[in-house]
C-alpha positions, 0 to 999 in steps of 0.5 A, a space after each residue: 500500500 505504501 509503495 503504491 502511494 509513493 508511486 503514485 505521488 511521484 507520478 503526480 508530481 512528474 506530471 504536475 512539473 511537466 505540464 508547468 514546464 511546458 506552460 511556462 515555455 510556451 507563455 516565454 515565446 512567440 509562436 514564431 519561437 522568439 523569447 519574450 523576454 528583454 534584450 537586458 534580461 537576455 544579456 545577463 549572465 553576471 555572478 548576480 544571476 548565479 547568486 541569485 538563482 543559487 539562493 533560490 534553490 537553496 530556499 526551495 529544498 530548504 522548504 522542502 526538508 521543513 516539509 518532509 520533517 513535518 510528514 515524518 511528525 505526522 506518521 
């Protein structure tokens, strides 16, 4: 029963992340394929950029391990 659950919570959560995915790449072009996006925000590529997309992962599995711990408090 637990396996099945897992399994079944892992599938939910492949599909969730691919229809999100392939919605937030649609929203991002044209339909001609051209990003949406401003030239500077295409251009920049600095040590800000990493940082800041570092810190942001960080925070999300940071979320994630308060979560799991909270589960594991749960059962």
């Amino acid at each position: 029963m637990r396996m099945g659950r897992t399994v079944g919570l892992g599938l939910i959560g492949s599909a969730t992340t691919m229809l999100v995915r392939r919605a937030t790449r649609r929203a991002m072009h044209t339909p001609e394929g051209i990003t949406r996006l401003p030239r500077a925000t295409k251009q920049n590529h600095g040590i800000g950029s990493v940082i800041v997309l570092a810190a942001a992962a960080g925070a999300m599995l940071a979320l994630a391990d308060v979560l799991q711990e909270q589960r594991n408090r749960q059962t």
